[in-house]
C-alpha positions as CSV (number, residue, x, y, z in Angstrom):
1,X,0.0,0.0,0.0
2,X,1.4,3.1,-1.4
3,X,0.6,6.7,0.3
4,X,0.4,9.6,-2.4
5,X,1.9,13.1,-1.7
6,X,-0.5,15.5,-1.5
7,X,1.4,19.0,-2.6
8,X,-1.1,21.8,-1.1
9,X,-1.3,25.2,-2.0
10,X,1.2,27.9,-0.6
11,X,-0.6,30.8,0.9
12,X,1.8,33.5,0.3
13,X,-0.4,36.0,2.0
14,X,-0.1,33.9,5.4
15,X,3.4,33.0,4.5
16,X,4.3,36.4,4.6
17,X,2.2,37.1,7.6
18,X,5.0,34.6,9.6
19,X,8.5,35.5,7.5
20,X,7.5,39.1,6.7
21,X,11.5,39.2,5.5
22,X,10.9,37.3,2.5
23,X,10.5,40.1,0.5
24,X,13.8,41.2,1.2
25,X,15.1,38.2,1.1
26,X,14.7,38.5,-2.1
27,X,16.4,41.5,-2.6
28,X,19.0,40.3,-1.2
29,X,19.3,37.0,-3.5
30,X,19.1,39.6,-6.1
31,X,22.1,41.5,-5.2
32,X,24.2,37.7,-5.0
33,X,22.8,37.5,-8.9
34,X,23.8,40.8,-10.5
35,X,27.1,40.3,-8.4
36,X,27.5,36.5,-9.7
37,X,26.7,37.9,-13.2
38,X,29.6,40.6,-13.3
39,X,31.8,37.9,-12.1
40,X,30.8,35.7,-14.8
41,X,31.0,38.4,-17.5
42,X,34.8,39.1,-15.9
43,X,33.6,42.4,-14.8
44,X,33.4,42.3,-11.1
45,X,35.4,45.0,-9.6
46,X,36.6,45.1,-6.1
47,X,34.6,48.1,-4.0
48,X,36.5,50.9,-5.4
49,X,34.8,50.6,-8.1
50,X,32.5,53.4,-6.7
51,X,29.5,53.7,-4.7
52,X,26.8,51.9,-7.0
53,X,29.2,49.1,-6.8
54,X,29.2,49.7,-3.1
55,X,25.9,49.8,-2.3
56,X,25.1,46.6,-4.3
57,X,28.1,44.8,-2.9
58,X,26.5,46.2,0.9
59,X,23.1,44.7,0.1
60,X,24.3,41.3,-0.7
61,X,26.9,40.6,2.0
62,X,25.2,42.7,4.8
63,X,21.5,42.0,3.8
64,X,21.6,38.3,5.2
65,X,22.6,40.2,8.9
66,X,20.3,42.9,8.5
67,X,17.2,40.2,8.4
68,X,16.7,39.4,11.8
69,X,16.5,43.2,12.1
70,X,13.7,43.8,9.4
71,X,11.7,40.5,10.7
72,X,11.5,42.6,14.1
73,X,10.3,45.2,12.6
74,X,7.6,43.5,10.6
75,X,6.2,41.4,13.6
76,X,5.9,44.3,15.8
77,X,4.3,46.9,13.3
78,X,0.7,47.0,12.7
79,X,-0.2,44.6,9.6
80,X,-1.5,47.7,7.8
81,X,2.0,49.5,8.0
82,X,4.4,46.5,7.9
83,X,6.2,46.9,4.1
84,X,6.4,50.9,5.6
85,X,8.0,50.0,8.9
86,X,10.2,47.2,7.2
87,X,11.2,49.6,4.2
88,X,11.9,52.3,6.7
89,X,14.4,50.4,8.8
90,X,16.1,48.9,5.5
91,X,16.7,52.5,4.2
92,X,18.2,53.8,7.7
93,X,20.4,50.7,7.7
94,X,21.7,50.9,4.3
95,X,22.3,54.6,5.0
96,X,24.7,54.2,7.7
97,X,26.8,52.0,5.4
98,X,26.0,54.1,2.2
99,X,27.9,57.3,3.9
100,X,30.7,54.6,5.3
101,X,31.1,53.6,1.7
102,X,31.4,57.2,0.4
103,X,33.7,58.4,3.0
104,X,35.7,55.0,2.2
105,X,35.9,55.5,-1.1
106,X,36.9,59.1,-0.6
107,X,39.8,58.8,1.5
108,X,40.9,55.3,-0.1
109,X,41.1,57.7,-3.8
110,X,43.3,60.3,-1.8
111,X,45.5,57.7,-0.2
112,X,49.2,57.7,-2.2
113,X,49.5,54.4,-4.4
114,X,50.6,51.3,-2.3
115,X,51.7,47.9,-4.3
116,X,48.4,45.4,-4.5
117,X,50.1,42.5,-2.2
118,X,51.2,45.3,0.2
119,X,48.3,46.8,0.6
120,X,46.4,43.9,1.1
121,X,48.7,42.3,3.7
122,X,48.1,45.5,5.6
123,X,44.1,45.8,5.3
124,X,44.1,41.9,5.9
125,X,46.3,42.2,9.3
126,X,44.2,45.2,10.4
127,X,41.1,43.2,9.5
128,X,42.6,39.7,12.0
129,X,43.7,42.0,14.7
130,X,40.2,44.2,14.6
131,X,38.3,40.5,14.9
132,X,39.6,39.4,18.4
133,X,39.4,43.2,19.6
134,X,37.4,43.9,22.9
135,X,35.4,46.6,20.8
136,X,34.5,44.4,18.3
137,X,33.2,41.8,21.0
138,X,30.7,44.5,21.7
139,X,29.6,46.0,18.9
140,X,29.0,42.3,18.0
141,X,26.5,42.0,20.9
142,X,25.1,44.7,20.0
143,X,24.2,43.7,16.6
144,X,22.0,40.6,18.1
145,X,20.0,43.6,20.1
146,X,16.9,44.6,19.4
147,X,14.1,47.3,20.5
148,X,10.7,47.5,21.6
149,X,8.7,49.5,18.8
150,X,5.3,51.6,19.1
151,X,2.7,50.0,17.1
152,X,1.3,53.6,15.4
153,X,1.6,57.2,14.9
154,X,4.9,59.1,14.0
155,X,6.4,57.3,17.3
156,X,6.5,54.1,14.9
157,X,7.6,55.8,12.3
158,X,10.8,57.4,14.0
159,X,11.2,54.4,16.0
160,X,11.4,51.8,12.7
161,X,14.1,54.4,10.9
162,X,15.9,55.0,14.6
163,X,16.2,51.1,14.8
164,X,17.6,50.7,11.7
165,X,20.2,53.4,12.5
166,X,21.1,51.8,15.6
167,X,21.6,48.1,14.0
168,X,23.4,49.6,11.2
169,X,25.7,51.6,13.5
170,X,26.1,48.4,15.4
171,X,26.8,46.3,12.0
172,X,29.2,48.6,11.0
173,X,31.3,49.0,14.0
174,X,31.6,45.2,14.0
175,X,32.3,44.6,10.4
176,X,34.0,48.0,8.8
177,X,37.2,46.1,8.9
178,X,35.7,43.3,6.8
179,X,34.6,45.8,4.9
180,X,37.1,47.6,4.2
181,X,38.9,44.5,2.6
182,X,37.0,44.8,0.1
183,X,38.4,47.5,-0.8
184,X,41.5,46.1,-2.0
185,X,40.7,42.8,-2.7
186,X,39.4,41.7,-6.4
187,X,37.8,38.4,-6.7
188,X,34.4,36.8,-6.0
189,X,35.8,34.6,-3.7
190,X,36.4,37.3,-0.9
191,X,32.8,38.3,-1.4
192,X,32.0,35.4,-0.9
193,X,33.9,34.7,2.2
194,X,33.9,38.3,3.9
195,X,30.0,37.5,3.7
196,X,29.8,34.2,5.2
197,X,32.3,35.4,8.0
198,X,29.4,38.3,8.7
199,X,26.7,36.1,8.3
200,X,28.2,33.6,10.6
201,X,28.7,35.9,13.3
202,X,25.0,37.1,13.2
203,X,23.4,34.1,13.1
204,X,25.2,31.7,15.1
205,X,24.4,31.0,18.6
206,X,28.2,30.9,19.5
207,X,29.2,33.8,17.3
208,X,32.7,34.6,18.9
209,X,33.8,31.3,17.3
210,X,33.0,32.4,14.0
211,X,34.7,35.4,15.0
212,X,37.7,33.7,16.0
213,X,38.1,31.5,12.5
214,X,37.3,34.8,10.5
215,X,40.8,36.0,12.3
216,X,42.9,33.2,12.1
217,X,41.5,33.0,8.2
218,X,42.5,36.6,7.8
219,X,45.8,36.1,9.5
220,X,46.8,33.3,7.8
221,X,46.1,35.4,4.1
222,X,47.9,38.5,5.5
223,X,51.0,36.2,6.2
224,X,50.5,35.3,2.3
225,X,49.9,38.5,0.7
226,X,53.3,40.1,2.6
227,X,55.1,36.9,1.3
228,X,54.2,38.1,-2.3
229,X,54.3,41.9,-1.7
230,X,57.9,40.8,-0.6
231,X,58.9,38.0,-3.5
């Protein structure tokens, strides 16, 4: 006797109702394509490639982090005023690492020429030794913080865009070291890796570990790009 698989029905509408994320979820998955097509048409360009390239690069590596944040949003905003509350706490987020990006970008175009490897080894060193700081250890916890938010009026309003100040403040004190290797490196591998080190450290339940292995990893490529900055 055989027992046939019934496939129901999605209901997006109460699908969304629970993971009120999804939509920028897939956003995010969005940003990993047009960044997996520019690889694959040999065009990706490492973050100095200016602040489009930035912002894209932001949403896919620090959209998967930013999720938690925009899920507590959406559960605790009236049902009418959830894509509002949800968009509003996205744009403030993306903000705070928007005007990191420019300023980045800024300096990084004023700073005298340094050979690739050398520059590297140094932004990769920085990057281990920034990993195991106490201040990272603490803008860390505060990334896994959230607030309580009004359900209505402007209170929700300025609360949803304050939140999403706060965890992108948070976000980017832990990870503008990660960040800024990207500004030196080329490849789609350190995209890829630089993300899944951040995404790691949001979503684990032990996240100092993933900390810890993001430094040793870092260290151990530092030691490698000085060996070639110095062949």
């Amino acid at each position: 006797m055989t027992t046939a698989l019934v496939l129901r029905p999605v209901d997006v509408r109460q699908l969304l109702l629970r993971r009120p994320e999804l939509g920028a979820s897939v956003v995010v998955v969005g940003a990993w394509a047009a960044l997996l097509a520019l690889a694959a048409q040999g065009a990706h360009r490492h973050a100095s490639g200016g602040l489009p390239y930035w912002t894209l690069m932001t949403v896919a590596m620090m959209g998967p982090a930013a999720l938690a944040g925009i899920r507590h949003t959406g559960l605790n905003s009236l049902r009418w005023r959830r894509r509002r509350a949800m968009a509003e706490f996205a744009a403030a987020y993306l903000a705070v690492w928007m005007a990191f990006g420019a300023l980045t970008l800024t300096v990084a175009a004023l700073v005298p020429a340094t050979p690739g490897s050398a520059a590297f080894a140094i932004v990769l060193a920085a990057a281990a030794a920034w990993q195991v700081s106490p201040l990272k250890r603490r803008w860390l916890r505060d990334c896994h913080r959230s607030v309580p938010l009004p359900p209505r009026g402007w209170a929700a309003e300025k609360a949803a865009l304050r939140f999403g100040l706060r965890h992108g403040a948070a976000c980017l004190g832990s990870c503008w070291c990660l960040m800024l290797v990207m500004v030196v490196a080329s490849g789609f591998l350190w995209t890829v890796l630089v993300a899944g080190f951040v995404t790691a450290e949001k979503l684990l339940l032990q996240p100092r570990r993933a900390t810890r292995f993001g430094a040793a990893v870092l260290a151990i490529a530092a030691a490698g790009a000085a060996v070639a900055a110095l062949a």
